[in-house]
DSSP file (Angstrom, degrees, kcal/mol; ACC not computed):
  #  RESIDUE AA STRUCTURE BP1 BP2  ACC     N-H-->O    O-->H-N    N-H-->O    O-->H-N    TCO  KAPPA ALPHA  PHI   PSI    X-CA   Y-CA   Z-CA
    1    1 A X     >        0   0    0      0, 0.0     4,-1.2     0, 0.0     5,-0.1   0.000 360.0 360.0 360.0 -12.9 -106.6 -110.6  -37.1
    2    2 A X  H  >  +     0   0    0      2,-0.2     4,-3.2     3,-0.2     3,-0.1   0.887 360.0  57.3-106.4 -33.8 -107.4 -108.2  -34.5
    3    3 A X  H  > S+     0   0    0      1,-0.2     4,-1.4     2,-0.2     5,-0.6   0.942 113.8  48.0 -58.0 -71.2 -103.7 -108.7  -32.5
    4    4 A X  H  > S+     0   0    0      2,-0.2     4,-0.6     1,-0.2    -2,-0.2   0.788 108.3  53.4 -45.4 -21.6 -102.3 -107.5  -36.3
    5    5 A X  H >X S+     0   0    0     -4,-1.2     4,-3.5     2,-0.2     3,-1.4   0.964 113.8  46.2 -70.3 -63.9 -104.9 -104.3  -36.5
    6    6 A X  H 3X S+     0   0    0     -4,-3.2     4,-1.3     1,-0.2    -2,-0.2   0.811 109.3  46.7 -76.7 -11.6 -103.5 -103.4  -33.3
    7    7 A X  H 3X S+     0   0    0     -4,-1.4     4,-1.2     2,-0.2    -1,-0.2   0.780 120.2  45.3 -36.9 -39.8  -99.8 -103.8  -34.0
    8    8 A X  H <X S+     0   0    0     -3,-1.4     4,-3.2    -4,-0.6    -2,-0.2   0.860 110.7  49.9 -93.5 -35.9 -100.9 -101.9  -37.0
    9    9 A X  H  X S+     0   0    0     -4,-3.5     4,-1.0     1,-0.2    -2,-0.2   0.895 115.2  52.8 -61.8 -32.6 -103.3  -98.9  -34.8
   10   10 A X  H  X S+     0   0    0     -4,-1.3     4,-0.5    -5,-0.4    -2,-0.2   0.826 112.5  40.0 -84.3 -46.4 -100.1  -98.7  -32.7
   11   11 A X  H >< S+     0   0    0     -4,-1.2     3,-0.6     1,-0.2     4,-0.4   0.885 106.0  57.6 -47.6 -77.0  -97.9  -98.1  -35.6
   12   12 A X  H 3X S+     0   0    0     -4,-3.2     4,-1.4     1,-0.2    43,-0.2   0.808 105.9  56.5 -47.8 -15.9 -100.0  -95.9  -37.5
   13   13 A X  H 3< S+     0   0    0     -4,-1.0    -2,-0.2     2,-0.2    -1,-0.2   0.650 107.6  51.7 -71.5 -29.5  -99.8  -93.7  -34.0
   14   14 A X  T XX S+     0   0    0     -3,-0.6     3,-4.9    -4,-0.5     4,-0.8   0.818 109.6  48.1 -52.0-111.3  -95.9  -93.9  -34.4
   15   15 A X  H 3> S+     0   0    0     -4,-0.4     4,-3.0     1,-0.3     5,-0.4   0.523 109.1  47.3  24.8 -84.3  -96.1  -92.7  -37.6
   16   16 A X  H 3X S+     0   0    0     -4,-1.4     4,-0.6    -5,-0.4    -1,-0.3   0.540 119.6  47.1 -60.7  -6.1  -98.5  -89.7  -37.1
   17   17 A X  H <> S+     0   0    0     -3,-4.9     4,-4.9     3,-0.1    -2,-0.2   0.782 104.0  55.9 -78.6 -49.5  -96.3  -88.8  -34.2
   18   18 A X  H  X S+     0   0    0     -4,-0.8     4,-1.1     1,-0.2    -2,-0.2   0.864 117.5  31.4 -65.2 -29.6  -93.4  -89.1  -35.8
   19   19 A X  H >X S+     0   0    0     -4,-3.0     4,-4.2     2,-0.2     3,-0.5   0.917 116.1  62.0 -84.6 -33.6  -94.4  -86.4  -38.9
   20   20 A X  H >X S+     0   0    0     -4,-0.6     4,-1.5    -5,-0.4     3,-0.9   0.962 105.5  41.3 -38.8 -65.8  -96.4  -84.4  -36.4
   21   21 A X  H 3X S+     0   0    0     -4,-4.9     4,-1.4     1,-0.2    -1,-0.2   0.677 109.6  63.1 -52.3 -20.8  -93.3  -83.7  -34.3
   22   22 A X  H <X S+     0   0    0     -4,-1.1     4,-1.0    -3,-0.5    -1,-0.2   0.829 105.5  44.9 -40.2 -65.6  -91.5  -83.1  -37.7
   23   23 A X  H XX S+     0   0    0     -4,-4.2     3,-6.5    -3,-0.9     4,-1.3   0.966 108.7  56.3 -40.2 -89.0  -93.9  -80.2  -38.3
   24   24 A X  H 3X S+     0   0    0     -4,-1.5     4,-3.3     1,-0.4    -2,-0.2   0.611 108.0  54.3 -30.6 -42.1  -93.4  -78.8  -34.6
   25   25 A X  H 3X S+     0   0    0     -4,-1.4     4,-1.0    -5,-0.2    -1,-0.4   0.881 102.4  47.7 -81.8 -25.6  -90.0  -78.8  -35.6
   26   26 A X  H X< S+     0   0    0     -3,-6.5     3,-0.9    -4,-1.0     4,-0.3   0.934 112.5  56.7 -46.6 -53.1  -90.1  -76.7  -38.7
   27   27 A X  H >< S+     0   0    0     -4,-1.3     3,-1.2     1,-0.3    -2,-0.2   0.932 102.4  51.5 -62.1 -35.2  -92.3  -74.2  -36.7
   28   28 A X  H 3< S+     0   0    0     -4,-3.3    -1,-0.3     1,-0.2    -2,-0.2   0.930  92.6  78.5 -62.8 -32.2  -89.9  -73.7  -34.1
   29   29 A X  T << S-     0   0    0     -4,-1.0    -1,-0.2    -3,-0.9    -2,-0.2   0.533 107.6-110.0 -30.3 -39.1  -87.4  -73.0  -36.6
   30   30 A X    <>  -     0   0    0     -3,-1.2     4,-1.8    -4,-0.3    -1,-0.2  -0.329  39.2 -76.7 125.2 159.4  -88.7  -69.7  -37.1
   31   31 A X  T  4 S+     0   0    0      1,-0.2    -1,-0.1    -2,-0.1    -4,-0.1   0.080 120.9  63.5-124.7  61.7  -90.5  -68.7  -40.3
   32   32 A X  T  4 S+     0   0    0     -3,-0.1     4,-0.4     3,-0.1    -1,-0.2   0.327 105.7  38.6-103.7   3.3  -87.7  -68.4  -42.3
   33   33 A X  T  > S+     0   0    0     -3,-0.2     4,-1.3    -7,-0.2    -2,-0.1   0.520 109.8  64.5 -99.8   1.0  -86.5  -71.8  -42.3
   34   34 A X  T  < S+     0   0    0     -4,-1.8     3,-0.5     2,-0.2     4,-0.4   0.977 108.1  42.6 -60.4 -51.3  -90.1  -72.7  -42.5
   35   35 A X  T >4 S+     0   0    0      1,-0.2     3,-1.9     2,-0.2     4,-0.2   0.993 111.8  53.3 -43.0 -78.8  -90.1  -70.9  -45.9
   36   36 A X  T 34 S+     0   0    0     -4,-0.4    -1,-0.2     1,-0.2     3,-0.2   0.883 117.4  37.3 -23.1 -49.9  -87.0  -72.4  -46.9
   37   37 A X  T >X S+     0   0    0     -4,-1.3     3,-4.2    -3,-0.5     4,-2.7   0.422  77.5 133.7 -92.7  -2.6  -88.3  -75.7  -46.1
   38   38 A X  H <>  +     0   0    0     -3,-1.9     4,-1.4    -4,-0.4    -1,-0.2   0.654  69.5  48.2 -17.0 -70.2  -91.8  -75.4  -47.3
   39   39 A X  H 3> S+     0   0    0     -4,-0.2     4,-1.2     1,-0.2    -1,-0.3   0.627 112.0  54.4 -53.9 -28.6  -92.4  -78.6  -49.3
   40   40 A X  H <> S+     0   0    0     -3,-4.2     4,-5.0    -6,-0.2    -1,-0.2   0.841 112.2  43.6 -45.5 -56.4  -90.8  -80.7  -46.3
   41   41 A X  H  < S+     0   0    0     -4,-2.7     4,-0.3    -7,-0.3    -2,-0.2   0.775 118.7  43.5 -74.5 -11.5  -93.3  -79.0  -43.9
   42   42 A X  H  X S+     0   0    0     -4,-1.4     4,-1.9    -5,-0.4     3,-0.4   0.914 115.1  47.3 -81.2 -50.3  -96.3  -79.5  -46.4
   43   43 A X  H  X S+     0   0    0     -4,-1.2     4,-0.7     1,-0.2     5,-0.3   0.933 114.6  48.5 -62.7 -45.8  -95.3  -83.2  -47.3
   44   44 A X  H  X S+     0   0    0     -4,-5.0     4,-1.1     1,-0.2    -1,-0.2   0.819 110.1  50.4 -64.6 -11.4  -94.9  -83.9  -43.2
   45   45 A X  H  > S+     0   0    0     -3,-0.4     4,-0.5    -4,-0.3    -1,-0.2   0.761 118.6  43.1-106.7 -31.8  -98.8  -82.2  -42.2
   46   46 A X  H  < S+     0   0    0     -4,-1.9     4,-0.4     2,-0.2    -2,-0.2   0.400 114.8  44.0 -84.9   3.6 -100.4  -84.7  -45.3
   47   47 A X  H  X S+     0   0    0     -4,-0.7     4,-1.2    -5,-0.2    -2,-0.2   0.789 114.3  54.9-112.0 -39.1  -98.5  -87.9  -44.5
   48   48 A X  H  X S+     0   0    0     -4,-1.1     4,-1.2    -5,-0.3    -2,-0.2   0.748 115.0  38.5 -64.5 -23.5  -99.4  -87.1  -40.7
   49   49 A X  H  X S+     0   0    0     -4,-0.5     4,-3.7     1,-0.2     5,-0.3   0.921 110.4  56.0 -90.2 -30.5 -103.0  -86.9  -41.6
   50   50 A X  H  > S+     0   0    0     -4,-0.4     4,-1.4     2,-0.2    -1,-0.2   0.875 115.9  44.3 -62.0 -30.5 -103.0  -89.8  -44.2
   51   51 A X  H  X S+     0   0    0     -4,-1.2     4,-1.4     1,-0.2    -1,-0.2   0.690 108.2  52.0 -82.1 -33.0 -101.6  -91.8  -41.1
   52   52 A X  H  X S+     0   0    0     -4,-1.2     4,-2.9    -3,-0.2    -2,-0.2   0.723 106.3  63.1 -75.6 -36.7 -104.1  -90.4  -38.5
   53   53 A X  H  X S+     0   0    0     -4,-3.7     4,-1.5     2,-0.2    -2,-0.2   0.987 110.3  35.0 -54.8 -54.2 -106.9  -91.6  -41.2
   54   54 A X  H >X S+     0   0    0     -4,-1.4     4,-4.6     1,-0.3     3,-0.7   0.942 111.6  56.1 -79.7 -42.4 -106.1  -95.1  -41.0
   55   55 A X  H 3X S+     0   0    0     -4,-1.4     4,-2.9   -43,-0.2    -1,-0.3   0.996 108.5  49.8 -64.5 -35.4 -105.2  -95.3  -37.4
   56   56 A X  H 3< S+     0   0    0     -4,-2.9     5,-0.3     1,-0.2     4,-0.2   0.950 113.5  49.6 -50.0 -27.0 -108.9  -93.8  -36.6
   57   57 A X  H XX S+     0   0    0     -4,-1.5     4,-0.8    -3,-0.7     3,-0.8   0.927 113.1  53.3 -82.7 -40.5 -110.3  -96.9  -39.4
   58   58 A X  H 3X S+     0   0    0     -4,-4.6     4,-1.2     1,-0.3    -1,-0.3   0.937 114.4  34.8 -66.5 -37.8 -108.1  -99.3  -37.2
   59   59 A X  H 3< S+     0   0    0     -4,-2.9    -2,-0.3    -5,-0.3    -1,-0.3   0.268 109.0  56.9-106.3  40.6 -109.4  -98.5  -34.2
   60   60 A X  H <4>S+     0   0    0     -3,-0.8     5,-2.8    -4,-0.2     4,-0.4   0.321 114.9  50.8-105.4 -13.7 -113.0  -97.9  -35.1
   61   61 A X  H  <5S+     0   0    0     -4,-0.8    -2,-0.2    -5,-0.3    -3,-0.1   0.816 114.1  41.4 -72.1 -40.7 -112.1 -101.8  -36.3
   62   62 A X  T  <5S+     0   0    0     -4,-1.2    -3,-0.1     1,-0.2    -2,-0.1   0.900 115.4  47.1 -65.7 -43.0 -110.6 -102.6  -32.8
   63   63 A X  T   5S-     0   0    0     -4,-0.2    -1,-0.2    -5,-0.1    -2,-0.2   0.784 111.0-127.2 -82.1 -13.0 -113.6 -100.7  -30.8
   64   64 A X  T   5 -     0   0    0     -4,-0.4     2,-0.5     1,-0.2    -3,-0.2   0.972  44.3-178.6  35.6  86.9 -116.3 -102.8  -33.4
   65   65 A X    > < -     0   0    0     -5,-2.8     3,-3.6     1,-0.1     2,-0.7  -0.899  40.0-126.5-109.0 119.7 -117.6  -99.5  -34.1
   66   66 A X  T >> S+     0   0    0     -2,-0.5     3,-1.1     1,-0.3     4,-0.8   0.320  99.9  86.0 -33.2  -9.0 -120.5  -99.4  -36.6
   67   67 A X  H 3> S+     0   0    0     -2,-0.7     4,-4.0     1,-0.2     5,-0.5   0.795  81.2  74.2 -53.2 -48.0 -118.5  -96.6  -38.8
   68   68 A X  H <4>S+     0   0    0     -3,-3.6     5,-2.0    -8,-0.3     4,-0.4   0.808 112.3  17.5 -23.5 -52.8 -117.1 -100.1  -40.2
   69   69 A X  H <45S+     0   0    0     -3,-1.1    -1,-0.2    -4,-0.2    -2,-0.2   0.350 115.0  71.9-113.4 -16.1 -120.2 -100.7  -41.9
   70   70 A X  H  <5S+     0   0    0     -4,-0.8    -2,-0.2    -5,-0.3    -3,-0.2   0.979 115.1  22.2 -56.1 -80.7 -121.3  -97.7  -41.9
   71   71 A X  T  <5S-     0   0    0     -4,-4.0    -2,-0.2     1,-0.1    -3,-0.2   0.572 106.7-112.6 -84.1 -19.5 -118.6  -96.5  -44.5
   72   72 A X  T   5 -     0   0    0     -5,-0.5    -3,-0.2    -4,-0.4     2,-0.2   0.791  42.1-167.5  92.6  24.1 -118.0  -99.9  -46.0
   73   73 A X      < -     0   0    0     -5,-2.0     2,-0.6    -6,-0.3    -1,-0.3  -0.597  20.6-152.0 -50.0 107.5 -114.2 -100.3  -44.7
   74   74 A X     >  -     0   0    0     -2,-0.2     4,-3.2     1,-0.1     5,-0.1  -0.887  19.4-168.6   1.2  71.0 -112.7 -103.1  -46.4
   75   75 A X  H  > S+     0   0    0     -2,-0.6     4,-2.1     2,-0.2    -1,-0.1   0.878  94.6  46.9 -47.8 -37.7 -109.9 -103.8  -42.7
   76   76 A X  H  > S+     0   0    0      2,-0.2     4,-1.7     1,-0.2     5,-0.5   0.996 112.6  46.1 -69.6 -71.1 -108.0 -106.1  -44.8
   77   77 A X  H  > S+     0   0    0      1,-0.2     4,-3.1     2,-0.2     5,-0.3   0.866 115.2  46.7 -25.8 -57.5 -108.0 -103.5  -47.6
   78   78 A X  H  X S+     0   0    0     -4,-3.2     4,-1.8     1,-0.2    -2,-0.2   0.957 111.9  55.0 -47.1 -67.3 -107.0 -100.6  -45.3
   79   79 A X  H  X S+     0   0    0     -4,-2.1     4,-1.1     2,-0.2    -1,-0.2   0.777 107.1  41.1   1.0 -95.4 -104.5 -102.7  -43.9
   80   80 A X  H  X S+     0   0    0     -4,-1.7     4,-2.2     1,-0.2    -1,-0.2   0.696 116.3  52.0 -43.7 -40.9 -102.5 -103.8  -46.8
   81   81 A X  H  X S+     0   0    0     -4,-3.1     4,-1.5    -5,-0.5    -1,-0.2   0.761 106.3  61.3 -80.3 -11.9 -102.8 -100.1  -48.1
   82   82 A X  H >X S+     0   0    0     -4,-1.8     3,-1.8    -5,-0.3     4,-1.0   0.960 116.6  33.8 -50.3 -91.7 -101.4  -99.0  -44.2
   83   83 A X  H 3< S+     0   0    0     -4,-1.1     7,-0.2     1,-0.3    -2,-0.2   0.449 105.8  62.8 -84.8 -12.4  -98.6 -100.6  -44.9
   84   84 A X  H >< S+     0   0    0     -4,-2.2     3,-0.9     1,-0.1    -1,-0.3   0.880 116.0  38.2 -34.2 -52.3  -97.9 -100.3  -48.7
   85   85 A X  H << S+     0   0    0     -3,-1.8    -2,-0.2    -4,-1.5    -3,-0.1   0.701 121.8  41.8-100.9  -2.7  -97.5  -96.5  -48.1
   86   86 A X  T 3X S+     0   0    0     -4,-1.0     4,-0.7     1,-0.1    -1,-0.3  -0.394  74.0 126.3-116.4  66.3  -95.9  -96.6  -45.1
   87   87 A X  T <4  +     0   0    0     -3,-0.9    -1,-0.1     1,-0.3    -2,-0.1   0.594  64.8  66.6-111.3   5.4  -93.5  -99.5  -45.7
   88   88 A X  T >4 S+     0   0    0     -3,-0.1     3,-0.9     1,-0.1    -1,-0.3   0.909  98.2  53.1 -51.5 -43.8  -90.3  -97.7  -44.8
   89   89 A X  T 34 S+     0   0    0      1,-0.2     2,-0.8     2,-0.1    -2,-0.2   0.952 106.6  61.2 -61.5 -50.4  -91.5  -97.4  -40.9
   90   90 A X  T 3<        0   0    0     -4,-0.7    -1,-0.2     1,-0.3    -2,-0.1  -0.155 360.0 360.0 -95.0  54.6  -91.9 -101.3  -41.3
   91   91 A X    <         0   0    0     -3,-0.9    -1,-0.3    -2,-0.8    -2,-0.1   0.072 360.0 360.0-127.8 360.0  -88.4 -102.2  -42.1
């Protein structure tokens, strides 16, 4: 289980890279094609965070960090829903 959480922490780091840098690139753009593109640059800064969520839940699952149990984290759950919503990247 724990080799597939990090396959999957490793991913989700892709992932949050990949929309971060996405942003970066709107902003450079200037802000009129930020405007222009608004609903791109909104959708890439909420999919980056949704992505950043889960990798923190995977590796507070990797580190065995009491947060686990703390919060009630269902890994498996997390998991399955990782890759539900990000199942273009795993293609």
């Amino acid at each position: 289980m724990k080799d597939e959480i990090k396959l999957l922490r490793d991913k989700a780091d892709e992932i949050t890279a990949f929309y971060e840098q996405k942003v970066d690139s709107y902003l450079a753009l200037g802000e009129e094609l930020y405007n222009m593109n608004r609903e791109h640059v909104e959708e890439s800064i909420a999919l980056a965070g949704t992505a950043n969520r889960y990798r923190h839940k995977l590796a507070w699952y990797l580190l065995d960090s009491p947060l686990i149990k703390e919060l009630d984290i269902d890994i498996e759950k997390e998991a399955a829903d990782f890759k539900a919503q990000f199942v273009d990247f795993f293609k």
